[in-house]
PDB file of N, H, CA, C and O in Angstrom:
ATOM      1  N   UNK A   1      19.192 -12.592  -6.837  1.00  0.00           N
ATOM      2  CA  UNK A   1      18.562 -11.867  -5.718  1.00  0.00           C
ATOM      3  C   UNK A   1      18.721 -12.694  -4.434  1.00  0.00           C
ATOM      4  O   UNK A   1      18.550 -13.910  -4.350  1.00  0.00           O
ATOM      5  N   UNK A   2      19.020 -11.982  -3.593  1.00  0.00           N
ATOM      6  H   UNK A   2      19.158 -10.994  -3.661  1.00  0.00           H
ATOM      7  CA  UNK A   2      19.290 -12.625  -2.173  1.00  0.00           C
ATOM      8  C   UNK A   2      18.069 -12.688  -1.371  1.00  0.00           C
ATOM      9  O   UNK A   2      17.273 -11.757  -1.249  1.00  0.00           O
ATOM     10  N   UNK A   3      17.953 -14.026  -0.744  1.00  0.00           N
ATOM     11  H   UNK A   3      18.599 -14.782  -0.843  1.00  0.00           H
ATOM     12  CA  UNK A   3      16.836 -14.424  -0.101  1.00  0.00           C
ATOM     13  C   UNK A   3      16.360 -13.255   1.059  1.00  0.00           C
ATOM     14  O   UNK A   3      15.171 -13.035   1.287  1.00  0.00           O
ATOM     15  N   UNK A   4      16.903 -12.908   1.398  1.00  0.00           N
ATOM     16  H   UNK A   4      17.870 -13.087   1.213  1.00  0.00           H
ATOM     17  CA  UNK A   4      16.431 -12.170   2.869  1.00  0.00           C
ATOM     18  C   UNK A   4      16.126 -10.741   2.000  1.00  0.00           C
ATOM     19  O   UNK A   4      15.474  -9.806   2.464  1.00  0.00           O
ATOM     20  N   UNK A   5      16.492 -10.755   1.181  1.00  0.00           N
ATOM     21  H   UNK A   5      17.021 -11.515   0.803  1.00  0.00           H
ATOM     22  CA  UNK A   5      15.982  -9.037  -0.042  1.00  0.00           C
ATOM     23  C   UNK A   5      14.895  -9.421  -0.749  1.00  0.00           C
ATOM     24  O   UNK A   5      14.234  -8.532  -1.286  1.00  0.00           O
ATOM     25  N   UNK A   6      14.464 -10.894  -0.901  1.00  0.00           N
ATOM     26  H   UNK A   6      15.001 -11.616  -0.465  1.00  0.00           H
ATOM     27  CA  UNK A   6      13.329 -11.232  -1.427  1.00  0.00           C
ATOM     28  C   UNK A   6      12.192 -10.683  -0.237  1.00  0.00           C
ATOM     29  O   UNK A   6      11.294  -9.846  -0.335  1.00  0.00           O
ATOM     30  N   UNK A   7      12.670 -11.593   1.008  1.00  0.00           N
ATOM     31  H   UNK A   7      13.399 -12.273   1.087  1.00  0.00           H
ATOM     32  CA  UNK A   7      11.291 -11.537   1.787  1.00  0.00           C
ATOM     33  C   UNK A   7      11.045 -10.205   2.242  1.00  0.00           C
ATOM     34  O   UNK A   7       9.854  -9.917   2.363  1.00  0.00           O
ATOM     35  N   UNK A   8      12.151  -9.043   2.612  1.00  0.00           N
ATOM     36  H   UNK A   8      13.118  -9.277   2.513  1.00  0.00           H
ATOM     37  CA  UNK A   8      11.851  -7.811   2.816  1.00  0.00           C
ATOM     38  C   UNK A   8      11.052  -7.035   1.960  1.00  0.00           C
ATOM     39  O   UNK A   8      10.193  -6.240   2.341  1.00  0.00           O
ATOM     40  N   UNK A   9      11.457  -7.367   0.388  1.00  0.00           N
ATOM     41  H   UNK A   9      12.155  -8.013   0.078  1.00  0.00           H
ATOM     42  CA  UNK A   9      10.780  -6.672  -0.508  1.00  0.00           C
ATOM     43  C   UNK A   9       8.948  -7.200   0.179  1.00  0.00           C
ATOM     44  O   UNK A   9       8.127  -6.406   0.639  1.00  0.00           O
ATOM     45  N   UNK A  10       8.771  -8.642   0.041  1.00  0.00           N
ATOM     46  H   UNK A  10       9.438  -9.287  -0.332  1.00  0.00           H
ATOM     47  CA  UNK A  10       7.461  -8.974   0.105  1.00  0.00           C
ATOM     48  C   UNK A  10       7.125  -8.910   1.354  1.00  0.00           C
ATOM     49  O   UNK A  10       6.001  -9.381   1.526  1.00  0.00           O
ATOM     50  N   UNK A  11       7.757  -8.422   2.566  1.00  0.00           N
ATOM     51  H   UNK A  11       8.670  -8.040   2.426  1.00  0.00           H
ATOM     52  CA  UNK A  11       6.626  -8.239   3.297  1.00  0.00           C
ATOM     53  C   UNK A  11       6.599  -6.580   3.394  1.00  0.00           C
ATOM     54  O   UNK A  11       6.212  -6.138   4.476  1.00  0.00           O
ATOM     55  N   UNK A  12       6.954  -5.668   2.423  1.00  0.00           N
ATOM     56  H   UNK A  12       7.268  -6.027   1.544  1.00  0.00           H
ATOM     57  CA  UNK A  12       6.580  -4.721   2.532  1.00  0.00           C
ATOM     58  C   UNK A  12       5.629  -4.054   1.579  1.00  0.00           C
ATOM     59  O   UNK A  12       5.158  -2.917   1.550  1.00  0.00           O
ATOM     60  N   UNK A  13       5.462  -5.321   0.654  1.00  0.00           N
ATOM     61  H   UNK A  13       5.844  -6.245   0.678  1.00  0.00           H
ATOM     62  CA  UNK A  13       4.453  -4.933  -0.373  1.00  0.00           C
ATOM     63  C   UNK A  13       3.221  -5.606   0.969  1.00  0.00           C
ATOM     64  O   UNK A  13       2.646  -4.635   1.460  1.00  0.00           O
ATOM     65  N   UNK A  14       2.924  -6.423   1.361  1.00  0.00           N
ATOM     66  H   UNK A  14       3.391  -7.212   0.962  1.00  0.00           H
ATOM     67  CA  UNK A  14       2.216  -6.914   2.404  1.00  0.00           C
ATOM     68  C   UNK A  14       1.390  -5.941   3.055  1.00  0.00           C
ATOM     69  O   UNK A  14       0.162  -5.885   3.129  1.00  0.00           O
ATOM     70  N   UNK A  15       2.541  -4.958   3.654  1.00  0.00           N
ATOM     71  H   UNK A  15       3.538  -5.004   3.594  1.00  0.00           H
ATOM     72  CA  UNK A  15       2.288  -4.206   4.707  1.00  0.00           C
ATOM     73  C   UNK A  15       1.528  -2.815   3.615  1.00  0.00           C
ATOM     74  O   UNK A  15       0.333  -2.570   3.780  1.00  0.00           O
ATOM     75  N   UNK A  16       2.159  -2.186   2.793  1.00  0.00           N
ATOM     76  H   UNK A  16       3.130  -2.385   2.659  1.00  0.00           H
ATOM     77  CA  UNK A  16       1.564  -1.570   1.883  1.00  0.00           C
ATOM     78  C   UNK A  16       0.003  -1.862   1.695  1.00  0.00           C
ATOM     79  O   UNK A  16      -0.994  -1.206   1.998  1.00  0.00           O
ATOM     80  N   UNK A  17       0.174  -3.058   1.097  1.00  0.00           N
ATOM     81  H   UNK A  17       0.983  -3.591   0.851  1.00  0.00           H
ATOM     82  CA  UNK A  17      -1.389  -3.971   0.789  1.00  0.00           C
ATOM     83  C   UNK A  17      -2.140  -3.881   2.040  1.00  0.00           C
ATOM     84  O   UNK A  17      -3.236  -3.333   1.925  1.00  0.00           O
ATOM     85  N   UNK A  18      -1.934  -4.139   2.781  1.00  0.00           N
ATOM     86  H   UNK A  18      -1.043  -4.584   2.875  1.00  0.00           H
ATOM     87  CA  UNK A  18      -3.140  -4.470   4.149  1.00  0.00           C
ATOM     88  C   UNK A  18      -3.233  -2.597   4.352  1.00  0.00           C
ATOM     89  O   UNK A  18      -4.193  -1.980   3.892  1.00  0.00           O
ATOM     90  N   UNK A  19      -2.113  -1.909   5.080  1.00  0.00           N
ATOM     91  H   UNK A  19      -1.333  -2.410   5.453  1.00  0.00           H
ATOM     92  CA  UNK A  19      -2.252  -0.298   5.033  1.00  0.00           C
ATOM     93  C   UNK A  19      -3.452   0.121   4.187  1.00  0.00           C
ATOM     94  O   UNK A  19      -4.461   0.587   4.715  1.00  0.00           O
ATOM     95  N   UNK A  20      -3.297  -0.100   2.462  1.00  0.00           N
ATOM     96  H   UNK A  20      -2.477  -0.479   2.033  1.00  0.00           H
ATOM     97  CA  UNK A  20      -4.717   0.353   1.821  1.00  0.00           C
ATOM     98  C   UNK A  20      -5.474  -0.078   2.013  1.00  0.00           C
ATOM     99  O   UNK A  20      -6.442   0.664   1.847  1.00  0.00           O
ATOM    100  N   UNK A  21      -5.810  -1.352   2.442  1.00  0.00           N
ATOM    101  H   UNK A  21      -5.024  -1.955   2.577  1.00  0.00           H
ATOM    102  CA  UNK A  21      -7.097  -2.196   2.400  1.00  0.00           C
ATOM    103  C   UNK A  21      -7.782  -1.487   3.849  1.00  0.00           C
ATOM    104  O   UNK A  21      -8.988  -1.308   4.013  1.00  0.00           O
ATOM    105  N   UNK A  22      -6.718  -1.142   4.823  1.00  0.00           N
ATOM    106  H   UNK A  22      -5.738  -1.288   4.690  1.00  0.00           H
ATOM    107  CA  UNK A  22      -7.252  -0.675   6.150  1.00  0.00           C
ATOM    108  C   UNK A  22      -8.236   0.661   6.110  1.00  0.00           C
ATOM    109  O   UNK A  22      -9.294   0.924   6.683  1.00  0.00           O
ATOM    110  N   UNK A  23      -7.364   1.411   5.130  1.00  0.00           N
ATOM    111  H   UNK A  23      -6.505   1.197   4.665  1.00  0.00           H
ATOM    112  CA  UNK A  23      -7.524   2.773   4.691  1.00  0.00           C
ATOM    113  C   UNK A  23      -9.342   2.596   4.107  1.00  0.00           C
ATOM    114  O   UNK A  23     -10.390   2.898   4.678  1.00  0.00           O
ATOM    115  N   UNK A  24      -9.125   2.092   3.000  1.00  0.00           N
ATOM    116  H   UNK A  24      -8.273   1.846   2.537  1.00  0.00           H
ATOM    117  CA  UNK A  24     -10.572   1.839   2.277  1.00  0.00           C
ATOM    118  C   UNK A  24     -11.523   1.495   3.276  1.00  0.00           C
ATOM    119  O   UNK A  24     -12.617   2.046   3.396  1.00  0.00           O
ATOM    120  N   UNK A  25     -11.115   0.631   3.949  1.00  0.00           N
ATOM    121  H   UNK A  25     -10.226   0.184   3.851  1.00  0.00           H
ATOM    122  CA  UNK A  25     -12.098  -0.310   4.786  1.00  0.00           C
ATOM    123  C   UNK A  25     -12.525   0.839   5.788  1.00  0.00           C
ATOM    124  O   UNK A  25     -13.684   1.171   6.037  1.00  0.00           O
ATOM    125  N   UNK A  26     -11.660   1.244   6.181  1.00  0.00           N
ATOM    126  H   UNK A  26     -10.718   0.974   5.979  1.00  0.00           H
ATOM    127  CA  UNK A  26     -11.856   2.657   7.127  1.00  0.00           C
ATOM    128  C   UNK A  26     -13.313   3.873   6.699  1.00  0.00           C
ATOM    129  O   UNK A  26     -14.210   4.327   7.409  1.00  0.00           O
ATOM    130  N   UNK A  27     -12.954   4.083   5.133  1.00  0.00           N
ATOM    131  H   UNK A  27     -12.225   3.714   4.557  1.00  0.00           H
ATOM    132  CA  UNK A  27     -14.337   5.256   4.974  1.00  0.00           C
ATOM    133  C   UNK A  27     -15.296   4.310   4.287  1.00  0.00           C
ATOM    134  O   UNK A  27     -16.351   4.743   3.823  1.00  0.00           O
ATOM    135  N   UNK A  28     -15.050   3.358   4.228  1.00  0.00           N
ATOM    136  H   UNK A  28     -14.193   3.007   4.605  1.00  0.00           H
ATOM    137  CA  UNK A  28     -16.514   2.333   3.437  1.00  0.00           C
ATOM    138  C   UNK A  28     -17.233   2.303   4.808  1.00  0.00           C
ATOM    139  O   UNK A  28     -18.453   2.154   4.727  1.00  0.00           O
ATOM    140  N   UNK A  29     -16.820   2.393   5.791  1.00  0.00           N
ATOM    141  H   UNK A  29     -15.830   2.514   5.856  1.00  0.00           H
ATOM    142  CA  UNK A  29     -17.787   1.855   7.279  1.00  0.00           C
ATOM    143  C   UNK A  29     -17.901   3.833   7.483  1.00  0.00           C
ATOM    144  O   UNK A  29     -18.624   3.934   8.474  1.00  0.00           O
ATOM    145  N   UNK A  30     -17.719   4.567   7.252  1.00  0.00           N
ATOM    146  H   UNK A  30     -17.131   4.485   6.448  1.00  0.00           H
ATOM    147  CA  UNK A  30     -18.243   6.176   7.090  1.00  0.00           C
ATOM    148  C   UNK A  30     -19.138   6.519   6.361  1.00  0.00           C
ATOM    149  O   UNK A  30     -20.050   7.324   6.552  1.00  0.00           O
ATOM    150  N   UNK A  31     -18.820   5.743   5.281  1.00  0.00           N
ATOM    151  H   UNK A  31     -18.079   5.089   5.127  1.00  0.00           H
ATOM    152  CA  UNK A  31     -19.793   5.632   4.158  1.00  0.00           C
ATOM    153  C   UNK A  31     -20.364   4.861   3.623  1.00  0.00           C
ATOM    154  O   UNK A  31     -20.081   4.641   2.445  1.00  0.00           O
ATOM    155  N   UNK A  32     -21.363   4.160   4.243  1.00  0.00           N
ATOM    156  H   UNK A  32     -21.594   4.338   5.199  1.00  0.00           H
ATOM    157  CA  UNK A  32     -21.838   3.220   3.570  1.00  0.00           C
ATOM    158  C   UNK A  32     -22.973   2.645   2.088  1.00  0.00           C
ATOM    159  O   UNK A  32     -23.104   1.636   1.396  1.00  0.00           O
ATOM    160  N   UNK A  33     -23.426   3.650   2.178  1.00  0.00           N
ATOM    161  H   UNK A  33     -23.319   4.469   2.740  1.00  0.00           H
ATOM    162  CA  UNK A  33     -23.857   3.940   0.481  1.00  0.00           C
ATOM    163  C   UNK A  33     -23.231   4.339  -0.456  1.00  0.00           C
ATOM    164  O   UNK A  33     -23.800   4.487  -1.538  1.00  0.00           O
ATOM    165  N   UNK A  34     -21.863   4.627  -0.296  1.00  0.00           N
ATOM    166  H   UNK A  34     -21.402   4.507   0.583  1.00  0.00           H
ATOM    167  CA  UNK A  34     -21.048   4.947  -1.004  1.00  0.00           C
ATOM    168  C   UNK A  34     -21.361   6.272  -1.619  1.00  0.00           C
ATOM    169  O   UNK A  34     -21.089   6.283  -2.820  1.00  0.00           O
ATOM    170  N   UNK A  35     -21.757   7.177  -1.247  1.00  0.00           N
ATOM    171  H   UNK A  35     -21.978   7.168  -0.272  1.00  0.00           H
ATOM    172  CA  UNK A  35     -21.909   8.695  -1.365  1.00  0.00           C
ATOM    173  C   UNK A  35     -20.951   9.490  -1.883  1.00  0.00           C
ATOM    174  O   UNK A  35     -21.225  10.642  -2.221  1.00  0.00           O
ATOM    175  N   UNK A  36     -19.664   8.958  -2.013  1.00  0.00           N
ATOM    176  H   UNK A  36     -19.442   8.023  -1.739  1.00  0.00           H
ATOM    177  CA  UNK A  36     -18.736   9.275  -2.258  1.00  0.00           C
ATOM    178  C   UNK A  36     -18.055   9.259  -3.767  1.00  0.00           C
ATOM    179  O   UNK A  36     -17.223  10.030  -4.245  1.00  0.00           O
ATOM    180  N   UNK A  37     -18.798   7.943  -4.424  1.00  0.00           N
ATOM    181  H   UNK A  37     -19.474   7.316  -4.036  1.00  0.00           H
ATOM    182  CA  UNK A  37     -18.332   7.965  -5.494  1.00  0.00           C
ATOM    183  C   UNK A  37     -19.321   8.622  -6.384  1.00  0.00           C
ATOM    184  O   UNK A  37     -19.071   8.773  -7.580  1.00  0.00           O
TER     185      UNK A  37
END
């Protein structure tokens, strides 16, 4: 595997990762008792 196909792969799992975490983080502060689940 070629170095520069390594780091693309990982910074797009990165960007993926933070995207959901933003997402969640987003209706946990909508919802804060968690009403939802």
């Amino acid at each position: 595997i070629k170095p520069g196909a390594c780091y693309l792969t990982l910074a797009g799992n990165v960007v993926v990762y933070l995207t959901l975490i933003g997402f969640f983080m987003t209706f946990d502060q909508d919802d804060a008792d968690y009403s939802m689940w």
